[in-house]
C-alpha positions in Angstrom: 52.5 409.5 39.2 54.4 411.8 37.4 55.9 414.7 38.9 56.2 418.6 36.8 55.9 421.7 37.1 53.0 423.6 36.0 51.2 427.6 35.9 47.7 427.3 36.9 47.2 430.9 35.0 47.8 433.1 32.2 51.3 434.4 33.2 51.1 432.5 36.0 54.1 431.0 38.5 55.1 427.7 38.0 54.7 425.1 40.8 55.1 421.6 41.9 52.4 419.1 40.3 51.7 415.5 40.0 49.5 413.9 37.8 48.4 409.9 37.0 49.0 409.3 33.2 46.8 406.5 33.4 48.0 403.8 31.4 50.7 403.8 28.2 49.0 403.4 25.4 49.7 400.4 23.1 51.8 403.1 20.6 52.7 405.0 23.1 56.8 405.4 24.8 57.6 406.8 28.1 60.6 408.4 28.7 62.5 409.5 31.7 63.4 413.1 30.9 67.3 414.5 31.3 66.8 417.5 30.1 64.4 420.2 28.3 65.1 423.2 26.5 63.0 426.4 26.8 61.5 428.0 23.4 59.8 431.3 23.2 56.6 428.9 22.0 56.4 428.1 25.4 56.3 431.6 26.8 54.1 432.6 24.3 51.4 430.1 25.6 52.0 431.1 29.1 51.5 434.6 28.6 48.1 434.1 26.1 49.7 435.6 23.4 48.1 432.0 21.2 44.9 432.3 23.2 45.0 427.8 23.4 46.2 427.3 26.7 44.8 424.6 28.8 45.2 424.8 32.9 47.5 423.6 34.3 49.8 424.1 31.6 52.9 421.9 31.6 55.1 423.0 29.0 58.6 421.8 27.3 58.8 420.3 24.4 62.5 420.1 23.8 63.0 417.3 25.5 66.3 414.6 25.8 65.7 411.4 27.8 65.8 407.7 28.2 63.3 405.4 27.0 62.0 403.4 30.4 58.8 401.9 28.8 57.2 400.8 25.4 53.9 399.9 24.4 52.4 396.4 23.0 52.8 397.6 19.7 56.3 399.1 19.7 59.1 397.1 18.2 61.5 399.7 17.3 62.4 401.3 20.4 63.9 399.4 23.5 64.3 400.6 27.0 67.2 402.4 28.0 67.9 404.1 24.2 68.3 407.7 24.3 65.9 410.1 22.2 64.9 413.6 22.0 61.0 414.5 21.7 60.3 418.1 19.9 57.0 419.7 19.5 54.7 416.9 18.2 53.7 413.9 20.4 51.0 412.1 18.5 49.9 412.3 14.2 47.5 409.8 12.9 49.7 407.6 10.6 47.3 406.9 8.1 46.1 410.3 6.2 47.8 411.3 3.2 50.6 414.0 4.5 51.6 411.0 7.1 51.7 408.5 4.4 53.4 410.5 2.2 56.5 411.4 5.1 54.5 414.6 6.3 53.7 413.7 9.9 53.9 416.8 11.1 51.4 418.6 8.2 48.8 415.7 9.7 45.3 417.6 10.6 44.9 415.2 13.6 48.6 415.6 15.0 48.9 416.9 18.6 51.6 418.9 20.5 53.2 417.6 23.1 52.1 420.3 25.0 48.8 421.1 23.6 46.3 419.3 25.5 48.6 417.7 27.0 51.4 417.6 29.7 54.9 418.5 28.7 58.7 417.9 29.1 59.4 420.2 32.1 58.6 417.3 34.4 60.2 414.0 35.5 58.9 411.9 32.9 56.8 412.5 29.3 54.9 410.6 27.3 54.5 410.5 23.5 53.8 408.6 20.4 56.8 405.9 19.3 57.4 407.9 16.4 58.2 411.3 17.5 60.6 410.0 20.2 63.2 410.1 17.8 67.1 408.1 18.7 70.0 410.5 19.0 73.1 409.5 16.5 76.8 409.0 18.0 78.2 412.3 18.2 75.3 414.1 19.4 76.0 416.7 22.9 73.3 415.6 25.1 73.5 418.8 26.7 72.7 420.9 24.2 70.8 418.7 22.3 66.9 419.4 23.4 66.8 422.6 21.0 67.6 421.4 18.0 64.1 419.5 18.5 62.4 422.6 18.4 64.4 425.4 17.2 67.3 423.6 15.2 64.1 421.6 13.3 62.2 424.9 12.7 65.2 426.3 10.9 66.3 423.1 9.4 63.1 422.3 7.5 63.2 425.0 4.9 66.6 424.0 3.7 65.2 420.3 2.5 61.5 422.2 1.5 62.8 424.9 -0.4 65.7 423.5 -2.4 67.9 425.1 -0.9 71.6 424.8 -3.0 75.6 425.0 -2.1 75.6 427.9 -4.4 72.3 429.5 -2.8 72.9 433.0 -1.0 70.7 432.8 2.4 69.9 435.9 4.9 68.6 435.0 7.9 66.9 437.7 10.0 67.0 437.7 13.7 69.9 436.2 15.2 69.0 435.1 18.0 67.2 430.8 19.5 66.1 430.1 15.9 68.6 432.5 14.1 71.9 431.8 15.6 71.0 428.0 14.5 69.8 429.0 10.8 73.4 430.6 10.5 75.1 427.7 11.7 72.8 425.1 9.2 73.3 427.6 6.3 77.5 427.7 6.3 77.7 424.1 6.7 75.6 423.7 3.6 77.8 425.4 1.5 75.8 428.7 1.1 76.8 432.0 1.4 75.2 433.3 4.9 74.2 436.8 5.5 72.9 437.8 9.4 70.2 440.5 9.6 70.1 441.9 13.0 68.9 445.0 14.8 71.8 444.0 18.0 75.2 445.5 17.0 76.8 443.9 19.6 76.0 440.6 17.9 77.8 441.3 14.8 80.9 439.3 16.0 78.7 436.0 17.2 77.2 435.8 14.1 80.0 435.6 12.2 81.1 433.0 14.7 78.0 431.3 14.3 78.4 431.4 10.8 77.5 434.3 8.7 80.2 435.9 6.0 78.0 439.3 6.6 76.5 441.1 8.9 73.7 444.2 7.8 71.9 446.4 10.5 68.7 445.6 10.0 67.3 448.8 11.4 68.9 450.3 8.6 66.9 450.5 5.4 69.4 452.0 2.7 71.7 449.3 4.1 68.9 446.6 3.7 67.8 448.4 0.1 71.8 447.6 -0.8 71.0 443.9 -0.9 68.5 444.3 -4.0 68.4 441.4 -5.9 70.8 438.9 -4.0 69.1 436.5 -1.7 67.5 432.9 -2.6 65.9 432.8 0.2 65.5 434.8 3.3 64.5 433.4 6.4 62.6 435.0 9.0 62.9 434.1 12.5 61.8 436.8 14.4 58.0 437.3 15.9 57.7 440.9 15.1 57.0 442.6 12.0 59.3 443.7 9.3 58.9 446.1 6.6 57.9 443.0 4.2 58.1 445.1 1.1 61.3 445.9 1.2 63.2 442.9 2.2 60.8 441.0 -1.0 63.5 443.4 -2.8 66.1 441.9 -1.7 65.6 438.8 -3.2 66.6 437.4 -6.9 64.2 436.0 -9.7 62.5 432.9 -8.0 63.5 434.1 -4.3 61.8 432.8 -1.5 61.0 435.0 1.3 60.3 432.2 4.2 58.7 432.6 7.9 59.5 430.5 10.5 58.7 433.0 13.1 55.2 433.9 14.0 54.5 437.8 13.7 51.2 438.5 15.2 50.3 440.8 12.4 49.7 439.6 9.1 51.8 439.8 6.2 51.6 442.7 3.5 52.0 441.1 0.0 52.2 443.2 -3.3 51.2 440.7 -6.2 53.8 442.9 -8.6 56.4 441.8 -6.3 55.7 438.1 -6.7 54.7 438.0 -10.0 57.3 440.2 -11.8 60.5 438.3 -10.6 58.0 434.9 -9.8 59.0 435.5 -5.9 56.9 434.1 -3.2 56.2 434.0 0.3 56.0 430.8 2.7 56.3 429.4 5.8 56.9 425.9 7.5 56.3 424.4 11.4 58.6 422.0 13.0 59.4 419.2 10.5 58.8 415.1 10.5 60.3 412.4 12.1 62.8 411.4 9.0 63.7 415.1 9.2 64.2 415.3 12.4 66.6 412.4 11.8 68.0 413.7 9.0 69.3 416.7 10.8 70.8 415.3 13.8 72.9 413.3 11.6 73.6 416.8 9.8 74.6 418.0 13.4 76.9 415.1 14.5 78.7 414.8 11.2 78.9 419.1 11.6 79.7 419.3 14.6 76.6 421.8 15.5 75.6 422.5 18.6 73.3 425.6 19.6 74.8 427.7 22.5 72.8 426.9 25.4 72.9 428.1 29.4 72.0 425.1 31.6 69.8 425.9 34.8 67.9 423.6 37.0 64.7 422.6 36.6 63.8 424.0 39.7 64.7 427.1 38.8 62.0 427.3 36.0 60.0 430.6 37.3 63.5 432.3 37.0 64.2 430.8 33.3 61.1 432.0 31.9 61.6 435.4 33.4 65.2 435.7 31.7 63.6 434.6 28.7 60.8 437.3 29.0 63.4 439.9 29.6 65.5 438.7 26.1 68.1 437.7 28.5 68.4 434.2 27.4 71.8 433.8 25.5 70.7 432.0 22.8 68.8 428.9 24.3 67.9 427.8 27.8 68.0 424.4 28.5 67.0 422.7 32.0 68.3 420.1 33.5 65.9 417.5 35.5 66.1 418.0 39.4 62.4 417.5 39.7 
């Protein structure tokens, strides 16, 4: 049996739950968990905000553990070798985005917590390819959200081009931003922070960012015409669209990595006049995944975490819900 904690409702309570997995699948890794950090994606399903939760919902998918069981047909992975587990737990392996490196663009891949039962228990379950080994030089501790929010932010750096020379804004400085800021200084660019919080002008230069520019301020934001590559987005609300497409240069990229509810407001003369354009990305594939924890250990990045118990999970989410978290929460097993 495994042993989690799980809501039973729409912004539900979490309690203790056991369930049988039944038996590991021949691809299949079990891991015992150490640790699992807590996203906003998983709050978000709590509260309905996605409308795909199953009950009980058993979420975490940030999670840092030990191997304790492979399948028949897993030869790569051993018992007893530390990995971290991120949103996906299953893709096909065969269609064309997996065979081409895109397991995560797959149209059968699964989350780990979609449909199925997720890190904030005792032990998890996924396919051998998302558990993926953490490098020398990794902090366990802090390690479960880069699987999540570290990849998120990561990704568009490798899918857009992203250059040394590049100038990057990142918008939203918070789980996913204070990481972005972090990613972008190490890769040579120069880092603007976009936030509405002027207490967190100081931490985001810590974090990374040469500038700061109050992003409730729109003749400050207008002063940025024309200088961005790329602006990342990491923030779930909506922003005046049109005016940050301004900011960017000839061939800009204005990039979403948080999930607005609303859509997004495009004005064809925008794109087409300085051949701008809009796009988005989810969590990223296994060799990415890879690819950035080596980027953290050789770095030295680490996203600023509080540690709680596991047991202490109703009061996590709730400091979460309040914006309280400061900038990830990460559990640590006491199931």
């Amino acid at each position: 049996m495994f042993h989690a904690y799980a809501a039973f409702e729409s912004q539900g309570q979490f309690q203790p739950y056991s369930y049988d997995p039944g038996e590991i699948g021949a691809e299949e890794v079990e891991i015992k968990v150490e640790s699992c950090g807590l996203c906003h994606s998983d709050l978000s399903l709590l509260d309905g905000e996605w409308g795909r939760v199953q009950f009980p919902f058993v979420p975490g998918h940030e999670v840092i553990g030990t191997i304790v069981e492979t399948g028949d047909r897993v030869s790569h992975l051993k018992p007893g070798q530390k990995v971290g587990v991120g949103w996906y737990a299953h893709s096909c392996g065969h269609c064309h985005p997996c065979i081409s490196g895109d397991h995560n663009l797959c149209g059968d891949r699964q989350g780990i917590i979609m449909g199925r039962h997720g890190g904030f228990a005792d032990r998890v379950r996924v396919k051998s390819l998302w558990a993926v080994p953490l490098p020398e030089g990794i902090d366990t501790q802090s390690a479960g959200p880069l699987f999540c929010g570290g990849a998120t932010v990561f990704t568009p750096f490798m899918a857009c081009d992203i250059k040394p020379t590049d100038r990057v804004g990142v918008v939203g400085i918070g789980g996913l931003g204070h990481m972005a800021l972090m990613f972008a200084r190490a890769w040579g660019c120069e880092v603007t922070a976009f936030t509405s919080s002027a207490d967190k002008g100081e931490e985001a230069m810590a974090f990374g960012a040469h500038r700061v520019v109050n992003s409730r301020d729109e003749a400050a934001i207008k002063a940025e015409k024309g200088r961005f590559d790329l602006i990342l987005s990491t923030v779930n609300v909506s922003l005046n669209w049109p005016l940050y497409m301004e900011t960017l240069r000839a061939k800009g990229r204005l990039h979403c990595v948080g999930v607005p509810l609303e859509p997004i407001p495009a004005h064809a003369g925008q794109l087409i006049d300085q051949q701008r354009a809009i796009s988005g990305s989810p969590v990223s594939s296994p060799s990415v995944l890879a690819t950035m924890l080596e980027f953290c250990a050789r770095h030295q990045i680490r996203p600023k975490v509080e540690v709680m118990k596991m047991s202490e999970i109703n009061a996590a989410f709730e400091r979460l819900r309040q914006g309280k978290a400061h900038y990830r929460i990460v559990l640590e097993n006491d199931v």
